[in-house]
N, CA, C and O of each residue as an XYZ file, in Angstrom:
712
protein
N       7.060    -14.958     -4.874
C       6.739    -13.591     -4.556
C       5.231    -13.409     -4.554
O       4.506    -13.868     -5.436
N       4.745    -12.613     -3.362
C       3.537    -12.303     -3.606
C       2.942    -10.853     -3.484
O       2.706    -10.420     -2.356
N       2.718    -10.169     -4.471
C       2.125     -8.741     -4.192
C       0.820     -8.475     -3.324
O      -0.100     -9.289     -3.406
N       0.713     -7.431     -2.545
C      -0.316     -7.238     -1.863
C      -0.671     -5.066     -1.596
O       0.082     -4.092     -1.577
N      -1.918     -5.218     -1.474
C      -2.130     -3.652     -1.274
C      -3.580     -3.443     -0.694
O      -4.629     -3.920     -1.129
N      -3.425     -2.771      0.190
C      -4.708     -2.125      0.515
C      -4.894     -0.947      0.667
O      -3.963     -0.143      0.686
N      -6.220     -0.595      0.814
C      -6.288      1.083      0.449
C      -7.587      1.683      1.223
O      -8.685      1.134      1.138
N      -7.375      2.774      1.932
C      -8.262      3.660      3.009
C      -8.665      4.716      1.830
O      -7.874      5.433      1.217
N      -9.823      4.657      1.689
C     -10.739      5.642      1.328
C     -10.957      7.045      2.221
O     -12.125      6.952      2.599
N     -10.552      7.970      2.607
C     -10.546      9.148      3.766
C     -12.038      9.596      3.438
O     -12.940      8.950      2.905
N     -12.020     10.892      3.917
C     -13.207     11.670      3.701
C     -12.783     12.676      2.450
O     -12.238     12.071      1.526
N     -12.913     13.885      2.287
C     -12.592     14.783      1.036
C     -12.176     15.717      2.150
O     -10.960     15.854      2.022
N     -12.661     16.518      3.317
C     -11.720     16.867      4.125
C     -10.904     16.485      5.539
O     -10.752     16.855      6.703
N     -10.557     15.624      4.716
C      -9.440     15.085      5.858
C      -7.990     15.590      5.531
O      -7.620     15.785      4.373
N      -7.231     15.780      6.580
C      -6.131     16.827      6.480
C      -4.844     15.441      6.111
O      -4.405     14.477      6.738
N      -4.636     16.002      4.847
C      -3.642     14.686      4.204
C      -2.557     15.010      5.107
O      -1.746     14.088      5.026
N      -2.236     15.722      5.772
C      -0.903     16.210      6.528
C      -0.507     14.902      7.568
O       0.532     14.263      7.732
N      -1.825     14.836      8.165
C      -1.619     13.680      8.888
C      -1.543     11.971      8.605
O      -1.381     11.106      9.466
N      -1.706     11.782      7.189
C      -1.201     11.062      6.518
C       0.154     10.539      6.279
O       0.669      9.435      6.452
N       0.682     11.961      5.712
C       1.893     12.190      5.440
C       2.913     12.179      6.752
O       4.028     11.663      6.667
N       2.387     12.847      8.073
C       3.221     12.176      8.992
C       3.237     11.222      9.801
O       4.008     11.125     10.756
N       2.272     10.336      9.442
C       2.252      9.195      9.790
C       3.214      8.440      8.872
O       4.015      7.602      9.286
N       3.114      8.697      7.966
C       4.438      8.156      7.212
C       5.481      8.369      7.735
O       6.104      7.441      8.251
N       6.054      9.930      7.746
C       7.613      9.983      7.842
C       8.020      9.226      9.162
O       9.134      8.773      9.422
N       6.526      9.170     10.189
C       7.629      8.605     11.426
C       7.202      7.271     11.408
O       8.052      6.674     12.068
N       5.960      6.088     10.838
C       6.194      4.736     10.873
C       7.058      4.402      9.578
O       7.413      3.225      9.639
N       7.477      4.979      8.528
C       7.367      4.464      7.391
C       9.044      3.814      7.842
O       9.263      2.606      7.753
N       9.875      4.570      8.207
C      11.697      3.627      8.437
C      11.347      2.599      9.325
O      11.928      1.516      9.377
N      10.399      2.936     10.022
C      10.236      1.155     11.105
C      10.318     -0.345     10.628
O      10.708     -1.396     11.137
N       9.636      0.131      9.111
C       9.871     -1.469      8.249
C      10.856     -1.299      7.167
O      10.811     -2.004      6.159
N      11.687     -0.447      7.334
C      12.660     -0.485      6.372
C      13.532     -1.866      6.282
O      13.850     -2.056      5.108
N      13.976     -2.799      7.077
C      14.334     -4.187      7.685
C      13.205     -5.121      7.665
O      13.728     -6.235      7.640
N      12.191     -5.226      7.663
C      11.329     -6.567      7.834
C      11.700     -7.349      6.976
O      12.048     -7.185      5.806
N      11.546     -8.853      8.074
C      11.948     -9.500      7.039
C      10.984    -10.175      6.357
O       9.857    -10.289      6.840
N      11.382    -10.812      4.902
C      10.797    -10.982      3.756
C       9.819    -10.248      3.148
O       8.873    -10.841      2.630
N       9.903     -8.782      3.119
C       9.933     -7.164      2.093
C      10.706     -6.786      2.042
O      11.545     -6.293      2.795
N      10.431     -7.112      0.203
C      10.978     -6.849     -1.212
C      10.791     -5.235     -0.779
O      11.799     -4.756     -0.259
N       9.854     -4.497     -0.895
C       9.566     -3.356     -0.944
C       8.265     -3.026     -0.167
O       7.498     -3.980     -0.038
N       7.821     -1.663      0.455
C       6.368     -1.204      0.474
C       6.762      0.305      0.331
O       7.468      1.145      0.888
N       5.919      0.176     -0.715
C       5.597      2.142     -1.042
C       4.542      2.990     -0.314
O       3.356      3.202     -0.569
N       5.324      3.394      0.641
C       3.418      4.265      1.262
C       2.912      5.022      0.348
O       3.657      5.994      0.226
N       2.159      5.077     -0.258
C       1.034      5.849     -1.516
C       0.193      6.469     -0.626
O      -0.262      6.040      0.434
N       0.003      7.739     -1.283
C      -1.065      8.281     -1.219
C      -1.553      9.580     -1.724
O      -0.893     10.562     -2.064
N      -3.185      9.356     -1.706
C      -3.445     10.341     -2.879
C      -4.618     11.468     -2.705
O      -5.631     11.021     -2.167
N      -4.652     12.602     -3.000
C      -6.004     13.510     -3.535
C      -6.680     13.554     -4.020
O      -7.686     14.204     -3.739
N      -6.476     12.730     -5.262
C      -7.601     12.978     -6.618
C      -7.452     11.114     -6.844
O      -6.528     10.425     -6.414
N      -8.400     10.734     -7.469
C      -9.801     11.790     -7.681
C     -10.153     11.676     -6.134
O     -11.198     12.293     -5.929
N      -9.739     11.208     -5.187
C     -10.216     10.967     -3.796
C      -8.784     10.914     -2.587
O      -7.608     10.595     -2.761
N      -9.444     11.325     -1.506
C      -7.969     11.196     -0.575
C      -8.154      9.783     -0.413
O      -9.117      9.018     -0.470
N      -6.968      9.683     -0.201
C      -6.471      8.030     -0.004
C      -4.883      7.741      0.387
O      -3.868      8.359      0.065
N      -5.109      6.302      1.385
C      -3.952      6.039      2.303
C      -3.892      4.970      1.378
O      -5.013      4.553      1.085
N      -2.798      4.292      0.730
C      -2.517      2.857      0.122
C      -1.622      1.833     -0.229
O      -1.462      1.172     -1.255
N      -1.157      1.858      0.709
C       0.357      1.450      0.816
C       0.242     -0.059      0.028
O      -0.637     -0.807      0.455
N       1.277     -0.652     -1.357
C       1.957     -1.406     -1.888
C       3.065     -1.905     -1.614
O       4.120     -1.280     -1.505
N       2.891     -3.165     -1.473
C       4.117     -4.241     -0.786
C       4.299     -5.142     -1.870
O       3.402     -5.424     -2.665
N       5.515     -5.620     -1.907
C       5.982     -6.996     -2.738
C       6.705     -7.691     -1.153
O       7.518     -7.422     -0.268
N       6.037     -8.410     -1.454
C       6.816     -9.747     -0.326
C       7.614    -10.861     -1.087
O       7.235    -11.120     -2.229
N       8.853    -11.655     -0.486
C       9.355    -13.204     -1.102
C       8.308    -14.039     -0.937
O       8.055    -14.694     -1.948
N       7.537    -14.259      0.098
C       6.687    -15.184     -0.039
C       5.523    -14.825      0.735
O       5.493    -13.734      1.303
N       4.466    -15.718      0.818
C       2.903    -15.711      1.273
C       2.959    -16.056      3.116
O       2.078    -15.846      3.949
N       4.305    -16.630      3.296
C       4.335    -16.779      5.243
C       4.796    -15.346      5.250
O       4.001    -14.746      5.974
N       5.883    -14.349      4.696
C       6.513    -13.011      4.884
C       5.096    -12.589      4.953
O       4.893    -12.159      6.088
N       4.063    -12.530      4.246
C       2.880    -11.354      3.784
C       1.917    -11.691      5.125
O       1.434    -10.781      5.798
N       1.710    -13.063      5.414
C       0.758    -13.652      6.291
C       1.440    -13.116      7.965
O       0.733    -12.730      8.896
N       3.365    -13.258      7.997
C       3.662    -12.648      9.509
C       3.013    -11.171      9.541
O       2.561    -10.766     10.612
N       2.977    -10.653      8.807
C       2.746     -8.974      8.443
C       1.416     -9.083      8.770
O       1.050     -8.193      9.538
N       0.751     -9.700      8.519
C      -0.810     -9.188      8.573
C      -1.655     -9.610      9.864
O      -2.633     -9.001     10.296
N      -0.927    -11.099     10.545
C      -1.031    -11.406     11.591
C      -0.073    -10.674     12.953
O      -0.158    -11.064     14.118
N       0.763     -9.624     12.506
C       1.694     -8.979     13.394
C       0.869     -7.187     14.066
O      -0.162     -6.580     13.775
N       1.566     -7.032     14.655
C       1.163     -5.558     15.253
C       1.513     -4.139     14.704
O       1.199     -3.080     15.248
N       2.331     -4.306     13.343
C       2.500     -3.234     12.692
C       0.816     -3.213     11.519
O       0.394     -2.211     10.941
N       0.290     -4.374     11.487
C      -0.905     -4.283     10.262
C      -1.941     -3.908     11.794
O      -2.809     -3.094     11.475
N      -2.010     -4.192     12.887
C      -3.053     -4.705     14.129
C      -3.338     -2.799     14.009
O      -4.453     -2.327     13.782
N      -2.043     -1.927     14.223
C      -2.183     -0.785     14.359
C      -2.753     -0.023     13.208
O      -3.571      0.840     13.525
N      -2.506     -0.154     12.017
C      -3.435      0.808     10.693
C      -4.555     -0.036     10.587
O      -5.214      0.208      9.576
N      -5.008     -0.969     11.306
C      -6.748     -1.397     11.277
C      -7.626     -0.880     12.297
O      -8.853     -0.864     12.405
N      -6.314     -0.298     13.298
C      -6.799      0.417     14.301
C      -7.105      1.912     14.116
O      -8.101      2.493     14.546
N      -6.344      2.312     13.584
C      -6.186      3.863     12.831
C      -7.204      3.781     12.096
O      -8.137      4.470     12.509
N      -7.477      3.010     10.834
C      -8.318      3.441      9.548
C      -8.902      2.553      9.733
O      -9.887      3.134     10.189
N      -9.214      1.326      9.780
C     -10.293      0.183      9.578
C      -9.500     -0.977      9.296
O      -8.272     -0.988      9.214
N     -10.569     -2.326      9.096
C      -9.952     -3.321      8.259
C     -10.747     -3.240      7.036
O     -11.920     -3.062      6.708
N      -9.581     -3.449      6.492
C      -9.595     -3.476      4.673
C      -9.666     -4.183      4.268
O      -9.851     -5.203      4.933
N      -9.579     -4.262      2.801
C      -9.935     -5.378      1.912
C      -8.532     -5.591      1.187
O      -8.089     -5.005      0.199
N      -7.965     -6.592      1.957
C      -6.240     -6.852      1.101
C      -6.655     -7.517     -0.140
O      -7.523     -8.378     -0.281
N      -5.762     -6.884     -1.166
C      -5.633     -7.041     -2.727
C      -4.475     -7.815     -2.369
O      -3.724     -7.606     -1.417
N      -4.373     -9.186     -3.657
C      -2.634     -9.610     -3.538
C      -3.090     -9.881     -5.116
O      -4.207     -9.933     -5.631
N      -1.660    -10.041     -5.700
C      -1.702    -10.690     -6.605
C      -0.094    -11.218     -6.798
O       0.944    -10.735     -6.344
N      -0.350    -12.585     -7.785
C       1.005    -13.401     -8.648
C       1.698    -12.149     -9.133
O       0.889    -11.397     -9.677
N       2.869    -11.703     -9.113
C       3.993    -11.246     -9.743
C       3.739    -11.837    -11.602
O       3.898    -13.004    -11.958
N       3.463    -11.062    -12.224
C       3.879    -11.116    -13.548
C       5.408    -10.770    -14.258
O       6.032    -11.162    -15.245
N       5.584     -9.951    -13.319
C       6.599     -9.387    -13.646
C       7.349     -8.146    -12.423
O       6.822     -7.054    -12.210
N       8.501     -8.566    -11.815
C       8.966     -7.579    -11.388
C      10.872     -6.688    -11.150
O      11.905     -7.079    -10.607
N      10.627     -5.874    -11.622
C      12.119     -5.193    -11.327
C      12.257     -4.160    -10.481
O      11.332     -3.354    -10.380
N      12.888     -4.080    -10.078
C      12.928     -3.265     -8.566
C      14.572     -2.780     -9.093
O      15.396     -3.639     -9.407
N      14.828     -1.574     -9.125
C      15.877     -1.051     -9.130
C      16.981     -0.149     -7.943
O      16.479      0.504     -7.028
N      18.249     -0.223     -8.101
C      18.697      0.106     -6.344
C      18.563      1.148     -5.947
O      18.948      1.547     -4.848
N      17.861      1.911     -6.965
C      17.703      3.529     -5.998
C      15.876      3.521     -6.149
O      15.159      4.481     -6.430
N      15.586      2.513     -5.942
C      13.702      2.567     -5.783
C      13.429      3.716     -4.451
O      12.541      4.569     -4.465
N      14.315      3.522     -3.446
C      13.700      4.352     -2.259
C      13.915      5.963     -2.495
O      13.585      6.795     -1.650
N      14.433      6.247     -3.590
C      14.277      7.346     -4.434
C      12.579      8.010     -5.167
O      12.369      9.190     -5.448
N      12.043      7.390     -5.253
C      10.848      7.116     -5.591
C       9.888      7.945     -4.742
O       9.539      7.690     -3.589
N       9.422      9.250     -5.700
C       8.137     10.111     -5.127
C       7.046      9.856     -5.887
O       6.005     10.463     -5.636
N       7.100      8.950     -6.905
C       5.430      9.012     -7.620
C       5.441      7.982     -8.006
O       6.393      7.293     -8.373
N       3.736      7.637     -7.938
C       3.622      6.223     -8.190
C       2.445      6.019     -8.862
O       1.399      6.346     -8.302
N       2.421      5.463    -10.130
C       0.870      5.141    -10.742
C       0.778      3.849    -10.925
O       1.743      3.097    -11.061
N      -0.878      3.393    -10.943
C      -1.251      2.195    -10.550
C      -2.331      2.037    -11.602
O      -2.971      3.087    -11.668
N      -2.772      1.122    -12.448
C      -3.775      0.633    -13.615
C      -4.240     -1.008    -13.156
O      -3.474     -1.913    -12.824
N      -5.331     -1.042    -13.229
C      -5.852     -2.622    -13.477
C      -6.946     -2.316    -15.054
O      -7.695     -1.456    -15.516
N      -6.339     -3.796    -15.424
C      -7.056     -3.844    -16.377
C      -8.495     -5.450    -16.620
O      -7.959     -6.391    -16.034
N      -9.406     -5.780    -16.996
C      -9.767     -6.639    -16.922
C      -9.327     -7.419    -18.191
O      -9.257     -7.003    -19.348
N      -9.012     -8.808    -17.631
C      -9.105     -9.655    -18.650
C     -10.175    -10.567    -19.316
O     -11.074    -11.058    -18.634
N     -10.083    -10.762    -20.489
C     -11.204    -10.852    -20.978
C     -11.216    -12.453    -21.335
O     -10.179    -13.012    -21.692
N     -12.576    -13.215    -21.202
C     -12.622    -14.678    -20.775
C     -11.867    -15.369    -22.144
O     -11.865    -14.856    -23.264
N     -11.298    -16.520    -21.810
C     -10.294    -17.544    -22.764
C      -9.554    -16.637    -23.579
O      -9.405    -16.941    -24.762
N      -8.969    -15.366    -23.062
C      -7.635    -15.147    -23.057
C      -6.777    -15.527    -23.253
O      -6.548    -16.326    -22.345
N      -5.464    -15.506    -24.381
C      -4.320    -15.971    -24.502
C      -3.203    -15.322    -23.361
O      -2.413    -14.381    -23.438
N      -3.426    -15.978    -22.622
C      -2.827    -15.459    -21.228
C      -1.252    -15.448    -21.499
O      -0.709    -14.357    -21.330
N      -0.271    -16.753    -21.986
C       0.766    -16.593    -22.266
C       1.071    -15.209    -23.300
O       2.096    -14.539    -23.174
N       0.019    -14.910    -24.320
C       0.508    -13.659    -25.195
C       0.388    -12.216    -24.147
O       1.196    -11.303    -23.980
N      -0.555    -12.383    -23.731
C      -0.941    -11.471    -21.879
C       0.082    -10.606    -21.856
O       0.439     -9.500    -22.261
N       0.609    -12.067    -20.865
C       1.954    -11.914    -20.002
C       2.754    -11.441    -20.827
O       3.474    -10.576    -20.327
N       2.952    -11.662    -21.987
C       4.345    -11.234    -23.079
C       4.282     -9.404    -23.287
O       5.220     -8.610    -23.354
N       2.643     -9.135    -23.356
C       2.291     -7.382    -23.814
C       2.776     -7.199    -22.559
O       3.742     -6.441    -22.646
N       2.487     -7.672    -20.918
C       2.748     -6.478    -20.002
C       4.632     -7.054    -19.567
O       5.234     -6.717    -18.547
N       4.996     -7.649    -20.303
C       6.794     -7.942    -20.144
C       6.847     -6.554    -20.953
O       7.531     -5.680    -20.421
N       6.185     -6.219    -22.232
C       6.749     -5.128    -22.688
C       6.093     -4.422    -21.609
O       6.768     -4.113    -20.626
N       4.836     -4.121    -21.666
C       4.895     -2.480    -20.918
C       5.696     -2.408    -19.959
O       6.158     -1.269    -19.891
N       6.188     -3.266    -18.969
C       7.465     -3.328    -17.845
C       8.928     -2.464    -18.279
O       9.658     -1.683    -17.669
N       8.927     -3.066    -19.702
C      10.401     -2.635    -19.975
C      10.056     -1.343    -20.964
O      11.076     -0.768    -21.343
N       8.790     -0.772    -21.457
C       8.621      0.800    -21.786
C       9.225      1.262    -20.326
O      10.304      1.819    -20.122
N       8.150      0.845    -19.296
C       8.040      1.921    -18.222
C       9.608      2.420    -17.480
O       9.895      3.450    -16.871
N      10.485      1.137    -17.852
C      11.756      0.718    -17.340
C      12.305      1.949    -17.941
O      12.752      2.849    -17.230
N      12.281      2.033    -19.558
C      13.184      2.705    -20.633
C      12.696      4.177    -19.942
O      13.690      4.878    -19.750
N      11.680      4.711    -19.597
C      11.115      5.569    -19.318
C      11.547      6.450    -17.866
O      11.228      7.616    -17.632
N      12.208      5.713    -17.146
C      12.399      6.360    -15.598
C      11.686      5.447    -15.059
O      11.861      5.955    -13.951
N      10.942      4.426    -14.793
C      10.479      4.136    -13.509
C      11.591      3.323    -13.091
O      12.382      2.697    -13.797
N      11.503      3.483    -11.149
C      12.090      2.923    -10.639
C      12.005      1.336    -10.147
O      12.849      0.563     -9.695
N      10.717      1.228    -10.421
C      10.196     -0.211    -10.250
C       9.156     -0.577    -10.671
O       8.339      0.310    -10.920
N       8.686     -2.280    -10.969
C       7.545     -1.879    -12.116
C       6.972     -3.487    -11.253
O       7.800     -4.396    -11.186
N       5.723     -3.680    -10.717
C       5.148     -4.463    -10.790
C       3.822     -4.790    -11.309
O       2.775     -4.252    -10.949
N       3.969     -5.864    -12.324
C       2.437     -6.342    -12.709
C       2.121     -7.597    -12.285
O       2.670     -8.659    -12.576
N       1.182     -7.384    -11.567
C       0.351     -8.671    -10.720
C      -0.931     -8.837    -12.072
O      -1.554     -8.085    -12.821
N      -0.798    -10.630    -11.731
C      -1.696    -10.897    -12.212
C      -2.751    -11.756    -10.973
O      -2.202    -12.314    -10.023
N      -4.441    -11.777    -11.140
C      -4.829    -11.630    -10.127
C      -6.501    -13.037    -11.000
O      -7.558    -12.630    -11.482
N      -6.167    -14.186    -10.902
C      -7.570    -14.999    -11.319
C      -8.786    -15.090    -11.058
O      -9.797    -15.148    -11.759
N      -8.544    -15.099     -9.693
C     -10.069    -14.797     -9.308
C     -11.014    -13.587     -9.817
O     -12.201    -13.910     -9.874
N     -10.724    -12.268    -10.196
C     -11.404    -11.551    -10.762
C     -11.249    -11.388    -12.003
O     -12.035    -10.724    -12.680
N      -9.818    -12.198    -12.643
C      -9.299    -11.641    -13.836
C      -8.956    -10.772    -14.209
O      -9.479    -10.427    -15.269
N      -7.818     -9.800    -13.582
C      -7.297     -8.499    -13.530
C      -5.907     -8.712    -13.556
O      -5.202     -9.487    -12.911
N      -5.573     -7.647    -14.662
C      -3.879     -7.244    -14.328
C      -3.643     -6.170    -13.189
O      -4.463     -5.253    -13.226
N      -3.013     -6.118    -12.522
C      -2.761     -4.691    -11.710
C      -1.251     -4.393    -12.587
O      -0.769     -5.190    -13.392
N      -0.730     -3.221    -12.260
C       0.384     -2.433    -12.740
C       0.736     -1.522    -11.850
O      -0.079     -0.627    -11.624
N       1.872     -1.525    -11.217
C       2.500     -0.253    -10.436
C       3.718     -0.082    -11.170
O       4.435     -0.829    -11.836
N       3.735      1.064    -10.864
C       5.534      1.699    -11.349
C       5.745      2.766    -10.118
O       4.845      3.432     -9.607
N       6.619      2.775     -9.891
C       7.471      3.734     -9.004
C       8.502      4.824     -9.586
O       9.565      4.440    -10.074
N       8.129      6.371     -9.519
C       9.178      7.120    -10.494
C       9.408      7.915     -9.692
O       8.863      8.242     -8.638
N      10.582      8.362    -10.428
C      11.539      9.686     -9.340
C      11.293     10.863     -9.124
O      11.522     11.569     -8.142
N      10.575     11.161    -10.554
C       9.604     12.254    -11.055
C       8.237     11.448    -11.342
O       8.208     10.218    -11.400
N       6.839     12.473    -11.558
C       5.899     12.154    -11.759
C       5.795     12.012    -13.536
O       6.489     12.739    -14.247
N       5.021     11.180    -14.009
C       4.668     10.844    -15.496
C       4.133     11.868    -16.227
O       3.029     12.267    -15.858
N       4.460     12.203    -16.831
C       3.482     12.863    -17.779
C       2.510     12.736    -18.771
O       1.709     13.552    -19.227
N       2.865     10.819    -19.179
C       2.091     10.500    -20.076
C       1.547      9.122    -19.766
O       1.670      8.087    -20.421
N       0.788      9.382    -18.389
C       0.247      7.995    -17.806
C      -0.935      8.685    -17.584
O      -0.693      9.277    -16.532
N      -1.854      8.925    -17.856
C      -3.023      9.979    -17.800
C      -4.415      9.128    -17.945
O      -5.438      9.812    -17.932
N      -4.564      7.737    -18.078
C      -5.600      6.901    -17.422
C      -4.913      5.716    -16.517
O      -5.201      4.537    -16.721
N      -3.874      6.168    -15.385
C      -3.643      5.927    -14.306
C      -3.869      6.694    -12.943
O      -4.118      7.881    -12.731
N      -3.716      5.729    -12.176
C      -4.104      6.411    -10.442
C      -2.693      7.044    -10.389
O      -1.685      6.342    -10.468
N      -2.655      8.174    -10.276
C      -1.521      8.639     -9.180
C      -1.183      8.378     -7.641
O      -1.885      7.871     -6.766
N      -0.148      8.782     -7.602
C      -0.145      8.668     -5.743
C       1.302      9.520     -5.667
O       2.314      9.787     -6.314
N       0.876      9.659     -4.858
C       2.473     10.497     -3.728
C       2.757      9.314     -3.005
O       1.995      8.660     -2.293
N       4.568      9.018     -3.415
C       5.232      8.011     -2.685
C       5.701      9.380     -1.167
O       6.071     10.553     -1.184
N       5.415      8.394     -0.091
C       5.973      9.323      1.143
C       7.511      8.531      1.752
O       8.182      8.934      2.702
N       7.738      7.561      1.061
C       8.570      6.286      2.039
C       8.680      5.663      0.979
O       8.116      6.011     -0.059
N       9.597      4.420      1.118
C      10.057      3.123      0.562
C      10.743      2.413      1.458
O      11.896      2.766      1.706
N      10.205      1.328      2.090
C      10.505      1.284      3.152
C      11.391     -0.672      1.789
O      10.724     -1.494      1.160
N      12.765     -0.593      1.921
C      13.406     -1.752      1.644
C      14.685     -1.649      2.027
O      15.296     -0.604      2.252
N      15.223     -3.149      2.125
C      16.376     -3.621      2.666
C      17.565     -2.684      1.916
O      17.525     -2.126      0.819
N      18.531     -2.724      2.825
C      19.696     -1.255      2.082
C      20.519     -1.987      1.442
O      21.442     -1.471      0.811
């Protein structure tokens, strides 16, 4: 599995509307692609508008047809080319009503050099299964070497109330296999 995300920085008045329907009418087009696990169209207001759609792929040829295909050719055309984030799967559960999913918060954390990486991985197995016990609908933590970063997404049905040094986002879509 390989996680991946990129993210459009807007202006402060740019009309999120058109965001949002750019979603409702590309977002079922990849509801079928094959090899996506999931992509959440995100997006957000605060602290900045932003387009940022999160994908889990089975593998790195699924992520690579996608990016070399004409559904990625068109949002580089729309917004720019970006700077794709991926990271290793630390951990992921994806539950069957994920496309249920209107809110989504996102944390990276840095890791800090000669790290007990196996004990790492063990703290964010728990935070996976808090966020689990908690309502989220899906929980991925990428781990990411080259910069030394955890990333963290969760997907919830409702918004958090007690995730308050995380990114929010408005899920518009979930675009996965039925």
């Amino acid at each position: 599995m390989i996680a991946m995300q990129y993210s459009f920085v807007l202006p402060a008045d740019y009309d999120m509307a058109i965001i949002r329907e750019r979603i409702a009418s590309k977002g079922p087009l990849l509801d079928d692609l094959p090899g996506l696990i999931f992509k959440a169209y995100l997006h957000a207001e605060e602290p900045e508008h932003a387009y940022a759609p999160f994908y889990l792929w089975r593998d790195e040829q699924a992520m690579h047809d996608f990016l070399n295909g004409p559904a990625f050719a068109g949002v580089a055309r729309a917004f720019g080319w970006p700077s794709v984030q991926t990271w290793t799967p630390w951990h992921t559960s994806i539950g069957a009503d994920v496309r249920q999913a209107h809110h989504a918060t996102r944390s990276t954390s840095s890791i800090a050099p000669y790290s007990a990486l196996t004990e790492l991985r063990e703290q964010e197995e728990e935070y996976a299964r808090h966020a689990l016990q908690h309502g989220a609908l899906a929980v991925v933590v990428g781990f990411e070497p080259v910069t030394w970063t955890v990333t963290r997404l969760c997907l919830w049905r409702d918004r958090p109330s007690n995730a308050a040094a995380e990114q929010h986002y408005g899920v518009g879509h979930v675009s996965a296999p039925a």
